[in-house]
C-alpha positions in Angstrom: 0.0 0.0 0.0 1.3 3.7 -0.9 -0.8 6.7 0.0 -4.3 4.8 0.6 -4.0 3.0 -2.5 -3.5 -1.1 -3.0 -0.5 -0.9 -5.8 0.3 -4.7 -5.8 -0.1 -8.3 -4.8 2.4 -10.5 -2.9 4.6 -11.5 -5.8 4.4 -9.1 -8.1 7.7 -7.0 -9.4 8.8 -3.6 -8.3 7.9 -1.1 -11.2 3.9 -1.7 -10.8 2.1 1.3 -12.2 -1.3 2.1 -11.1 -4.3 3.8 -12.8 -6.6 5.4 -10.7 -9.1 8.3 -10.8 -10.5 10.0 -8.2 -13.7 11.9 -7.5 -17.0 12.2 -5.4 -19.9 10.0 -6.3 -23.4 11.0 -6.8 -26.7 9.9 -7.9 -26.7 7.5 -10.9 -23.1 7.7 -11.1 -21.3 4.3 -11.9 -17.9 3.2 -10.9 -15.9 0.1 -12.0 -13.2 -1.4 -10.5 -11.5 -3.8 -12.0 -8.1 -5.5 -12.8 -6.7 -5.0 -16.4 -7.6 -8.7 -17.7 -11.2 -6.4 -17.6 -10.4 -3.4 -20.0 -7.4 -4.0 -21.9 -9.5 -6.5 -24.6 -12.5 -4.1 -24.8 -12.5 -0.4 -26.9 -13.5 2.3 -24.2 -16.5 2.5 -26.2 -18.2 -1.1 -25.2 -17.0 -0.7 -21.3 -19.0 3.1 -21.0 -21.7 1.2 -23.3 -22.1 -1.4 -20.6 -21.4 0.3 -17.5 -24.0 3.1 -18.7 -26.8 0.6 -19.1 -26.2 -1.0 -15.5 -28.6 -0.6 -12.7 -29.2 -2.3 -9.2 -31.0 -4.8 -10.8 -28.6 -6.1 -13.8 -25.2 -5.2 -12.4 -24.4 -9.2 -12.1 -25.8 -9.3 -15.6 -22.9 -6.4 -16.8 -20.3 -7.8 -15.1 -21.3 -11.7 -16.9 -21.3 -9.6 -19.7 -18.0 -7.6 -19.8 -15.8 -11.3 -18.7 -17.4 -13.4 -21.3 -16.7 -10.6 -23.7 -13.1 -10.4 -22.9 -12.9 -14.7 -22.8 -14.5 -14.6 -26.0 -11.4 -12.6 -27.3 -8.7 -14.5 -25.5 -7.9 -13.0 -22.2 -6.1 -15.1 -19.7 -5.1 -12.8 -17.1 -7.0 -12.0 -14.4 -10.5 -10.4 -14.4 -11.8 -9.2 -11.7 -14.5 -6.7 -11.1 -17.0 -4.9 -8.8 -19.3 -2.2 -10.3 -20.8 0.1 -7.4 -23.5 2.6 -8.4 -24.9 5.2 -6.1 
């Protein structure tokens, strides 16, 4: 841990780099946090796409959605996720 923030896992190398963005939530704001295995095999476009259309109700649903999407294009890192919406 540096600062507050989780930068790395027990064996992991030195030069870890981590992307973060800060802010205070508000109504029907969504934010997703996830490992890389999540974004780096999806355009920008299609993660906003999904994230937007989540609710209380699907966010299971959008987060099925965004691994199989990634699996279906080869990732095998890790993908991890938790979507939070206020």
């Amino acid at each position: 841990v540096h600062e507050g923030r989780l930068l790395s896992a027990i064996g992991h190398k030195e030069d870890l780099t981590a992307c973060y963005t800060e802010g205070i939530g508000g109504e029907g704001q969504r934010f997703l946090l996830c490992s890389d295995g999540v974004y780096k095999r999806m355009s920008p476009e299609f993660l906003n796409a999904a994230v937007q259309k989540a609710n209380r109700w699907n966010m299971k649903k959008t987060l099925h959605l965004l691994t199989e999407h990634v699996i279906e294009r080869g990732e095998q890192d890790n993908i991890s996720a938790a979507l939070l919406i206020y």
